[in-house]
N, C-alpha and C positions, 0 to 999 in steps of 0.2 A: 245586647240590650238595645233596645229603640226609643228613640226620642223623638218628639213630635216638634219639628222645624216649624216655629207661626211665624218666624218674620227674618228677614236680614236685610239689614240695612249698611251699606257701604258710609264710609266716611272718608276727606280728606282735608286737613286743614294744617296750620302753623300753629303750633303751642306758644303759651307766654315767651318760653325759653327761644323760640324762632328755630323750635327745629320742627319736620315735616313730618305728619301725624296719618298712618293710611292705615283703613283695615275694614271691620264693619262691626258691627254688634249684632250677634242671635240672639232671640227670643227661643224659647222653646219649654215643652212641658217634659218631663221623666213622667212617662207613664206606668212605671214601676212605683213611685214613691208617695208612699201612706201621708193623706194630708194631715196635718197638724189638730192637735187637740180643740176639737169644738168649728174645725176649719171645715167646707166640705168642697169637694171637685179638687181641682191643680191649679198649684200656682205656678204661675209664668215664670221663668228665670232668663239671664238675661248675662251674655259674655262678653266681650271684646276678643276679635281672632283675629292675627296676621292678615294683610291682603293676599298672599299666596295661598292660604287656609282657606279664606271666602271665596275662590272659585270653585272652593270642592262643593257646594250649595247652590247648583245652580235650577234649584226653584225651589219655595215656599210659598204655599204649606207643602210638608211632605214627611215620612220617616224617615231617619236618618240611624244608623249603624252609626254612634260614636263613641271616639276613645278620650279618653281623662288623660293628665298626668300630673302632677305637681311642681312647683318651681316655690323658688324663695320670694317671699314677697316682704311688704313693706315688716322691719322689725325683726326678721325672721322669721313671722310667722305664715304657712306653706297658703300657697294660693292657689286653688284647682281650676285648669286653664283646658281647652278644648285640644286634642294633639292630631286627631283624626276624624275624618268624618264621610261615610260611604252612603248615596242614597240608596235607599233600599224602593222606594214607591213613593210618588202621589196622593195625594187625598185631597176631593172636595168635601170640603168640609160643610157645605150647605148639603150635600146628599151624602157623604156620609164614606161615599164609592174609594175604595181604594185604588190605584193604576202601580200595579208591579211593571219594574223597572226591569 
């Protein structure tokens, strides 16, 4: 399945706790997925990945080959988290042009 990488953004900072915080946050659309009732186009979504994970994106915009997986999160209840991610191609997105990788 392919997903359409619009952004990443690296992060590094100190939490409340004083412990050290690295990684980046993607944006991206599932261009598989039926918008929402009365919604129309894709909505952005938006993760938090490990710093070792955020060198596997090195550019946006583009396709991306990505894997899911689950882990426990806050309560128990499961949190879908990014595990893998392969570019597949480029895209300008003012012309539209795809660039296979």
């Amino acid at each position: 399945m392919n997903y359409l990488v619009l952004h990443v953004r690296p992060y590094d900072f100190t939490g409340k706790d004083g412990k050290q915080r690295q990684g980046a946050t993607v944006t991206y659309l599932d261009l598989d997925a039926p918008p929402a009732s009365g919604e129309r186009g894709l909505a952005p979504m938006q993760v938090s990945v490990p710093l070792e994970l955020a060198k596997s994106f090195p550019q946006a915009p583009a396709l991306y080959s990505l894997g899911f997986a689950q882990r426990r999160g806050r309560d128990g209840k499961p949190e879908l988290h990014i595990s893998s991610a392969k570019l597949e191609g480029g895209i300008d997105l003012t012309t539209g042009v795809l660039a296979q990788n």
